[in-house]
C-alpha positions as CSV (number, residue, x, y, z in Angstrom):
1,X,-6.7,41.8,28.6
2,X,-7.3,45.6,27.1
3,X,-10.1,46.2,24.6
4,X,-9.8,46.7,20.9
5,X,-8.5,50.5,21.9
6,X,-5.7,49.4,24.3
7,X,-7.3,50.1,27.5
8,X,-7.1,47.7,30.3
9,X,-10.9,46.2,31.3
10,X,-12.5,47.4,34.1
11,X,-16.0,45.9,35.8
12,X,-18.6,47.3,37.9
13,X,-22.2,46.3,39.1
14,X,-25.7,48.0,39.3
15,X,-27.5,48.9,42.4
16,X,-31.2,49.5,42.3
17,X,-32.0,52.2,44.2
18,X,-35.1,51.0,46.1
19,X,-36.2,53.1,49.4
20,X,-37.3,49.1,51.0
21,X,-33.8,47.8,50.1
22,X,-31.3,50.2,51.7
23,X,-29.6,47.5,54.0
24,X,-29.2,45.4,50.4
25,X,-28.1,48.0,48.4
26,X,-25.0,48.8,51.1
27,X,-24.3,45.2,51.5
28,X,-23.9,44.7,48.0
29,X,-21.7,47.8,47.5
30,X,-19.7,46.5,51.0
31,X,-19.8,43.2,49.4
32,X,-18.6,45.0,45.5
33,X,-16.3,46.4,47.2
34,X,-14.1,43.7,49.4
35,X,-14.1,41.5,46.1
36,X,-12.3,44.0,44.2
37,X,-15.0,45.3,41.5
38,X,-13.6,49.0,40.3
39,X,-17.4,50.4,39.6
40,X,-20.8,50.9,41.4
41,X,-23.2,52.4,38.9
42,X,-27.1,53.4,40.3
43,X,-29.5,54.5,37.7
44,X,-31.1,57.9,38.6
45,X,-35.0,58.5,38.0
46,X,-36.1,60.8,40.7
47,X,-39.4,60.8,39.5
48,X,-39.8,57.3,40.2
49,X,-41.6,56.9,43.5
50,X,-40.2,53.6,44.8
51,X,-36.3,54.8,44.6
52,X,-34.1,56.7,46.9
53,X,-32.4,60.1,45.7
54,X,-29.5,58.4,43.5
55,X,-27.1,61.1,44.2
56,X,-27.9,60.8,48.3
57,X,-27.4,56.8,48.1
58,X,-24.2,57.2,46.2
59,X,-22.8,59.5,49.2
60,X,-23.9,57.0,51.8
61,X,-22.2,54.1,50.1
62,X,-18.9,56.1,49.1
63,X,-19.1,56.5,53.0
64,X,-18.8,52.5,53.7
65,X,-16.5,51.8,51.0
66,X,-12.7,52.4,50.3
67,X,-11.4,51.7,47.0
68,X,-14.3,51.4,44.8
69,X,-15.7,54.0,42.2
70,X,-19.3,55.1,42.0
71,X,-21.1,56.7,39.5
72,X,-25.4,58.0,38.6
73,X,-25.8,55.4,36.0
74,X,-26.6,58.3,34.4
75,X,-27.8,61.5,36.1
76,X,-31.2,63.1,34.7
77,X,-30.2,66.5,33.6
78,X,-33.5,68.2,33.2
79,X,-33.9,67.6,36.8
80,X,-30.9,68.8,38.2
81,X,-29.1,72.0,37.4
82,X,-25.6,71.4,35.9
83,X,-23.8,74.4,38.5
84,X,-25.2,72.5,41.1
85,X,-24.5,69.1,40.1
86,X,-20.6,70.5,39.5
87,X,-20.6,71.3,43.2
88,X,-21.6,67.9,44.6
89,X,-19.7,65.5,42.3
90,X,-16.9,67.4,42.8
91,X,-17.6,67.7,46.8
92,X,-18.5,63.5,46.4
93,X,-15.3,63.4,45.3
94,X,-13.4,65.4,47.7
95,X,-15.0,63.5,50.3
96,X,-14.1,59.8,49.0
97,X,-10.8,60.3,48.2
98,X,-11.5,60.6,44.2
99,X,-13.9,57.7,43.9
100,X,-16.6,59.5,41.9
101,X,-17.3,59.8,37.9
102,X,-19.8,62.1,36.7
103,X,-22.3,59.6,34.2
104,X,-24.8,62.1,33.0
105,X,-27.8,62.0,30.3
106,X,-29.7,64.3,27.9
107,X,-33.8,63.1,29.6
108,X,-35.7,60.4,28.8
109,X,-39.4,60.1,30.3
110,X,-40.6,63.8,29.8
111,X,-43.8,63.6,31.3
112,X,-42.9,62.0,34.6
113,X,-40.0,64.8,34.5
114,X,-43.0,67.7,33.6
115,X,-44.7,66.2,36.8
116,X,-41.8,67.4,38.9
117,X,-41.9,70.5,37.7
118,X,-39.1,70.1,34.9
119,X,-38.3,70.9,31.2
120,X,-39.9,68.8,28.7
121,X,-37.2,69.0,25.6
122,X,-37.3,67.7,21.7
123,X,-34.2,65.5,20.6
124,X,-32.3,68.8,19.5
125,X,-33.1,70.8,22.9
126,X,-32.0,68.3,25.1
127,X,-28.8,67.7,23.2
128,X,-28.1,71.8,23.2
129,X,-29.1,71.5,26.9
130,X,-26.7,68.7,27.1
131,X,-23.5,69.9,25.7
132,X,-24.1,73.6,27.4
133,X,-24.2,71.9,30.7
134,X,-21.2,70.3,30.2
135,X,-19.3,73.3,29.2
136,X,-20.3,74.8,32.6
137,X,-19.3,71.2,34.5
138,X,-16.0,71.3,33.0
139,X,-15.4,74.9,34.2
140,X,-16.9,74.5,37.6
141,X,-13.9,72.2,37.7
142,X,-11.2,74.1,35.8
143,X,-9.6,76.0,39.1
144,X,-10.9,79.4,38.1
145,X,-12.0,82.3,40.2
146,X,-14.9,83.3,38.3
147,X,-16.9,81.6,35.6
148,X,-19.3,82.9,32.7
149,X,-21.4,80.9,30.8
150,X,-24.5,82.4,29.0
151,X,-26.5,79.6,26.9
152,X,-29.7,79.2,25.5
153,X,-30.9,76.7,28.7
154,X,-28.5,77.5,31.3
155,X,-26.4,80.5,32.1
156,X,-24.0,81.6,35.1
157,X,-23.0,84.9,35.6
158,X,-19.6,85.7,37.6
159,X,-19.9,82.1,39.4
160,X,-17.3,81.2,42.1
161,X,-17.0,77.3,41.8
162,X,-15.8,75.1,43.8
163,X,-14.3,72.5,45.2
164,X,-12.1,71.3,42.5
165,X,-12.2,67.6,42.2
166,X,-9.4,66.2,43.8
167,X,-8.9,63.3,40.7
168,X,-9.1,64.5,36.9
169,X,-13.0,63.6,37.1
170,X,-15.0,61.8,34.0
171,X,-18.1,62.9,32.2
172,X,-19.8,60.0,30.7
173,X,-22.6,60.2,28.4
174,X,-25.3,58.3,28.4
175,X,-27.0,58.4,24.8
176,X,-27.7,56.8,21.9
177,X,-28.7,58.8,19.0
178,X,-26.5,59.4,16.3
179,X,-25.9,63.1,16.8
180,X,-25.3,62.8,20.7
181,X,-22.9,60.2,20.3
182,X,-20.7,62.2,18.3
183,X,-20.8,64.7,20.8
184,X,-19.4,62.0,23.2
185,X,-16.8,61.8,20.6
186,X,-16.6,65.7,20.2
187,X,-16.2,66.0,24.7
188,X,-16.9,63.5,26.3
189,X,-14.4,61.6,28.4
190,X,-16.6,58.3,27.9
191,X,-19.9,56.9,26.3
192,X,-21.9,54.6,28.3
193,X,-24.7,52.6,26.4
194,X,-27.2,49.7,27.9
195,X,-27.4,46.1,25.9
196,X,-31.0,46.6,26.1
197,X,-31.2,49.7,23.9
198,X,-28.1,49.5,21.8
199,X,-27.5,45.7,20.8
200,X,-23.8,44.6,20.0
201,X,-25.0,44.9,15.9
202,X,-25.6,48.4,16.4
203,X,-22.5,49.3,18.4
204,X,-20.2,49.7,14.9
205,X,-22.0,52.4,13.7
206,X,-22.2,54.0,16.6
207,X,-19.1,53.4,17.6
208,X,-17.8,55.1,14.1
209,X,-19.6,58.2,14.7
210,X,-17.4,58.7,18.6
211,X,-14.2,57.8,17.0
212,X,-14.8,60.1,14.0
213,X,-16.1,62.8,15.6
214,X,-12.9,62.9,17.9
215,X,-10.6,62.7,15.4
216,X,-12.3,65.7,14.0
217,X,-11.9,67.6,17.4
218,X,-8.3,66.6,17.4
219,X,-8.4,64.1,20.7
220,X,-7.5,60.4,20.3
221,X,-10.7,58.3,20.1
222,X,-8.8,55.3,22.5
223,X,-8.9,58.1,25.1
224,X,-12.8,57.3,25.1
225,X,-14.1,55.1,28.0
226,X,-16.8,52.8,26.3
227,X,-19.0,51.5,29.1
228,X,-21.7,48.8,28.3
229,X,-24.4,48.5,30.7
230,X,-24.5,44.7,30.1
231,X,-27.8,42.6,32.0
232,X,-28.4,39.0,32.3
233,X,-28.4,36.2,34.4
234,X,-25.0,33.8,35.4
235,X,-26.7,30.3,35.6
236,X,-25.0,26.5,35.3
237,X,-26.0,24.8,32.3
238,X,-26.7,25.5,28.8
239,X,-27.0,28.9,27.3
240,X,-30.7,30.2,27.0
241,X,-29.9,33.4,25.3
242,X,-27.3,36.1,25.4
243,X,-25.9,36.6,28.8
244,X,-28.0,34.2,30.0
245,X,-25.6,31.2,30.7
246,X,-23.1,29.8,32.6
247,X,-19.2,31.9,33.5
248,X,-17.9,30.2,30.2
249,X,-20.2,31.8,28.3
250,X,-20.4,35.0,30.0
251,X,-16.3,35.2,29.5
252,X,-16.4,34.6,25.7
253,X,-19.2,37.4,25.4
254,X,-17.9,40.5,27.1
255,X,-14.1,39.0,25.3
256,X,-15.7,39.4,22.0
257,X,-17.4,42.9,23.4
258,X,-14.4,44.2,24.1
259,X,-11.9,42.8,21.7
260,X,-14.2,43.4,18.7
261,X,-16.4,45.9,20.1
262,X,-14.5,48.0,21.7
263,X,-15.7,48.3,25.3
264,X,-13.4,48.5,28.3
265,X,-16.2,48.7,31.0
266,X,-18.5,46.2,31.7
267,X,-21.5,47.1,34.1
268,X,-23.2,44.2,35.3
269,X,-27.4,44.6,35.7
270,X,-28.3,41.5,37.5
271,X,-31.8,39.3,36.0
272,X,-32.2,38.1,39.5
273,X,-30.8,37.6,42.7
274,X,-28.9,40.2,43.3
275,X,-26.2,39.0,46.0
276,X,-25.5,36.0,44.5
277,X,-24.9,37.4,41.1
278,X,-22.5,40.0,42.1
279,X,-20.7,36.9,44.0
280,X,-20.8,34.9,40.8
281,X,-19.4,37.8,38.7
282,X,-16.8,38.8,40.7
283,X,-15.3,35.8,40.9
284,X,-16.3,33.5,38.0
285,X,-16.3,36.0,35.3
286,X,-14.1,38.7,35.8
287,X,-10.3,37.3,37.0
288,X,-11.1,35.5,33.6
289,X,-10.9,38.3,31.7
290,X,-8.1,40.3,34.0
């Protein structure tokens, strides 16, 4: 089935980044991988002391897979600089074959990122800082020799990017206030909220603000990727709550996220049990909704 924009479903799972679960986290994406899943998302807080460096997992994975995308679920921008961060998505990709997206966010948690030495940014810094790193993403990846980008947080001078991605490679945003998601809309190649922070009754509105800032910018707001970060637990039985229920139920809820909603990518944050959910979800839940 295709979302209420026309484009064809696609589902993916998270991986928590814990240093004591290596082994887990590259069994589950072996595991993601041989049933078919199209995403591996891995949430990226590098001041959180318990987790591996996101962008160094990602690479090790990529490495023991072969067909399936990953992506930082999304990357913390204050912490890393957006020239450099050009370079290795577009080197991840080189090196996989075109299996990597680019998920990226504005900062959240501004004291743990202060402890590391980074910015600490109001609403309207971070989404300046935002939008001029992606100016200097996108032309990291353009082909050209030499690239100039002076901005009020980050500036290049006479840069010599490279590698150039070897797919056309996403940037996905992962925001939620009302003026960053119309920058999504503005140039963005996808939006990706979590159920936990924007609930389906606040998806319309949002939702309205990405497809009318792109039809302000000219571009075709079904050319958006609309990624939900969906969690929950698959369980036999009755339902106990949203996403907490049995395949049935989990079918009929990302349908009516998708058909009414409008999201085409559905990332799946297990509750519990890990192994056994991606099992569950793979193949009780999603051929349903192929």
């Amino acid at each position: 089935m295709n979302s209420r924009y026309g484009r064809p479903l696609e589902f993916g799972f998270s991986i928590t980044p814990t240093s004591d679960e290596a082994e887990l986290a590259r069994s589950m994406a072996v595991r993601a991988d041989a049933l078919g899943l199209d995403l591996i998302g891995i949430q990226d807080h590098p001041y959180q002391p318990r987790f591996l460096d996101t962008w160094a997992l990602i690479g090790d994975l990529l490495a023991r897979t072969k067909q399936v995308r990953m992506f930082p679920n999304v990357a913390n921008l204050p912490l890393r600089d957006p020239a450099m961060m050009a370079k290795q998505a577009a080197t991840m990709d080189v090196l996989s074959g075109g299996r990597f997206e680019l998920g990226l966010g504005a900062g959240a948690f501004w004291d743990a990122i202060r402890a590391m030495g980074g910015p600490v940014r109001s609403g309207g810094e971070a989404l300046r800082a935002l939008e001029e790193a992606i100016r200097i993403i996108r032309a990291s990846w353009s082909g050209e020799r030499s690239i100039t980008a002076k901005g009020e947080y980050y500036t290049v001078r006479g840069m010599h990017p490279g590698p150039i991605p070897v797919h056309q490679m996403e940037i996905w945003l992962g925001v939620i206030g009302p003026r960053a998601v119309s920058l999504a809309g503005r140039i963005a190649d996808g939006w990706v909220p979590s159920l936990s922070y924007v609930p389906p009754q606040a998806v319309p509105e949002l939702a309205k603000r990405i497809d009318d800032a792109a039809a302000e910018a000219g571009r075709d707001p079904a050319a958006i990727r609309r990624v939900y970060n969906v969690s929950g637990v698959i369980v036999d039985g009755p339902t106990h709550g949203l996403l907490q229920g049995p395949p049935e139920h989990w079918v009929e809820t990302l349908k009516y996220f998708a058909t009414e909603l409008g999201f085409d990518t559905f990332i799946f944050w297990p509750g519990a049990d890990p192994l056994s959910q991606l099992e569950r979800f793979a193949k009780e839940v999603v051929p349903a909704l192929r």
